[in-house]
C-alpha positions as MATLAB code, in Angstrom:
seq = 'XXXXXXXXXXXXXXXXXXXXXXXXXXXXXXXXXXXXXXXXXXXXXXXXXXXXXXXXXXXXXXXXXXXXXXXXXXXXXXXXXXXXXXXXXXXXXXXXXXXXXXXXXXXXXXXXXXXXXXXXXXXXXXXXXXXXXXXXXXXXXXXXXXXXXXXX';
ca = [
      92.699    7.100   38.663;
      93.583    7.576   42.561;
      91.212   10.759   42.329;
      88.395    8.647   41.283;
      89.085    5.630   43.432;
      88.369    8.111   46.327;
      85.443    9.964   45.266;
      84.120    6.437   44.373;
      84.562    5.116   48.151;
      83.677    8.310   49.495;
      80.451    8.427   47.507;
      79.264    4.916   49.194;
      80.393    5.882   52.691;
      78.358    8.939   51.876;
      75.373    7.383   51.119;
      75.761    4.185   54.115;
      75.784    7.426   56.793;
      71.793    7.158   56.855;
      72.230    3.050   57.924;
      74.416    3.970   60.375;
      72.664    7.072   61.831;
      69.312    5.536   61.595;
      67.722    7.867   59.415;
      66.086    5.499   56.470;
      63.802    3.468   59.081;
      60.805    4.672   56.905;
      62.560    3.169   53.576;
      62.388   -0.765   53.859;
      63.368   -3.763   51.858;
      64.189   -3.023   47.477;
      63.110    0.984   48.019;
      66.436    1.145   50.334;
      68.307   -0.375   47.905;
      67.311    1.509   44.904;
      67.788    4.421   47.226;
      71.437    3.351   48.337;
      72.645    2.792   44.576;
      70.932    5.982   43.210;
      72.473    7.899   45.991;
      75.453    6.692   45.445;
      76.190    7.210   41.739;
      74.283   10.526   42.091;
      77.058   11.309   45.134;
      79.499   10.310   42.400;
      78.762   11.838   39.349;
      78.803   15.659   41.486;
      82.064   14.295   43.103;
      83.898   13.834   40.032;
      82.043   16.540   38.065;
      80.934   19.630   40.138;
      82.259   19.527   43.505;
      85.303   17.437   44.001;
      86.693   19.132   40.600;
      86.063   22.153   41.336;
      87.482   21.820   44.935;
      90.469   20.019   43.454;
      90.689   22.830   41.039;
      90.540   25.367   43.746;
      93.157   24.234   46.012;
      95.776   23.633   43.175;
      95.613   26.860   42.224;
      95.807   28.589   45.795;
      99.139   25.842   46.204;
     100.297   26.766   43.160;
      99.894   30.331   43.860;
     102.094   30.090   46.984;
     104.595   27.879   44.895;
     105.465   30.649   42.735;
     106.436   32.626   46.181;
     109.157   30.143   46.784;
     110.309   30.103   42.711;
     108.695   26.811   41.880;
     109.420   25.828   37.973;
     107.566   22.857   37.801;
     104.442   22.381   36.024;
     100.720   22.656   37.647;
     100.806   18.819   36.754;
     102.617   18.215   39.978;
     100.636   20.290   42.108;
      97.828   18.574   41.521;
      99.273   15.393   42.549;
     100.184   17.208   45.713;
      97.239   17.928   46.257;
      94.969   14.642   45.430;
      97.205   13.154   47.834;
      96.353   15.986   50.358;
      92.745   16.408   50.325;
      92.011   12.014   49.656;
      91.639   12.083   53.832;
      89.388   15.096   53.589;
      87.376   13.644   50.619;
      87.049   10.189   52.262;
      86.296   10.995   55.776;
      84.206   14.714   55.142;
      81.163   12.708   56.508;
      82.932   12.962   60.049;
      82.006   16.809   59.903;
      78.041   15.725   58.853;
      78.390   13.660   62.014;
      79.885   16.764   63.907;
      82.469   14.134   65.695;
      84.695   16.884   68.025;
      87.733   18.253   66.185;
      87.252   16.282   63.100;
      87.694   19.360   61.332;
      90.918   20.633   62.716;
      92.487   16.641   62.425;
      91.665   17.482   58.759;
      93.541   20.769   58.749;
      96.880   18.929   60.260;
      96.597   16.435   58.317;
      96.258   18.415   55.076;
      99.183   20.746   55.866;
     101.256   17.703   56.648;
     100.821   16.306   53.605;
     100.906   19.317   51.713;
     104.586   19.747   53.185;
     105.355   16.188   52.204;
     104.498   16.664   48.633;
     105.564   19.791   48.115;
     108.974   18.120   49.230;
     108.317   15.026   46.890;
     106.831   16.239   43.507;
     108.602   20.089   43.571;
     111.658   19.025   45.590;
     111.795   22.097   47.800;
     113.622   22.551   51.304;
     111.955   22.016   53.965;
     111.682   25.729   55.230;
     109.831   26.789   51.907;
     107.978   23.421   51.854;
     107.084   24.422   55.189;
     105.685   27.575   53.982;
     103.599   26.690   51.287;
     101.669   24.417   53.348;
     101.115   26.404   56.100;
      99.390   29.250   53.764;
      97.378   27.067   52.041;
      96.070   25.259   54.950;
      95.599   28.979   56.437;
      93.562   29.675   53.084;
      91.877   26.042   53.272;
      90.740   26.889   56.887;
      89.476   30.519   56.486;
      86.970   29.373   53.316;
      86.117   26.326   55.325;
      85.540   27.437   59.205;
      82.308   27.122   59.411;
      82.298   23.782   57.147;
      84.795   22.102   58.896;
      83.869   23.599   62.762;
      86.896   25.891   63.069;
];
């Protein structure tokens, strides 16, 4: 439910960037609106299907992956709690990178390893060393498939 309670917000600040960048001047009056609420559950539908699934998907498994390094027994249930709870920043705020703010992409890549750490600590109940660990591959991972998405 969290998952889609972000990729829902994140699909309407998606589709409001074109208000605030000035970019639909040409589209006036009910045409903006059908174009705002089209966008928007188009935005949402290949958030919760294609994209944000398959992103989810693809992180949980590199995570996971570096879980079984540090002798993780839990089940891939928890990881992907971990890492909802990681990426909801990066899913809610990835139009910062479309508006190339400076070092939006790196705050991202902090911000996912620190909460990465934090819930590999929570839902696996590792030490902080090998918490430490997991989260710094995966964000290594993260940022060498995403440098020239995120501007690193």
């Amino acid at each position: 439910m969290f998952y889609f309670a972000i990729v829902a917000v994140a699909s309407v600040l998606f589709m409001m960037l074109p208000l605030l960048t000035g970019e639909t001047a040409e589209i006036d009056g009910l045409h903006l609106i059908w174009f705002l609420v089209a966008g928007t559950l188009i935005v949402l539908v290949q958030g919760l299907i294609t994209g944000g699934a398959v992103a989810l998907l693809a992180v949980s498994l590199v995570e996971h992956f570096f879980l079984l390094f540090v002798d993780v027994h839990r089940e891939f249930e928890q990881t992907m709690k971990s890492t909802v709870y990681a990426l909801s920043p990066l899913i809610l705020f990835s139009w910062a990178v479309l508006l190339k703010i400076p070092f939006a992409g790196l705050l991202f890549l902090a911000w996912f390893c620190l909460s990465t750490f934090f819930g590999v600590r929570i839902f696996h109940e590792k030490s902080k060393d090998r918490a430490v660990f997991v989260a710094l591959a995966t964000g290594v991972v993260l940022a060498f498939y995403l440098h020239r998405a995120v501007g690193i």
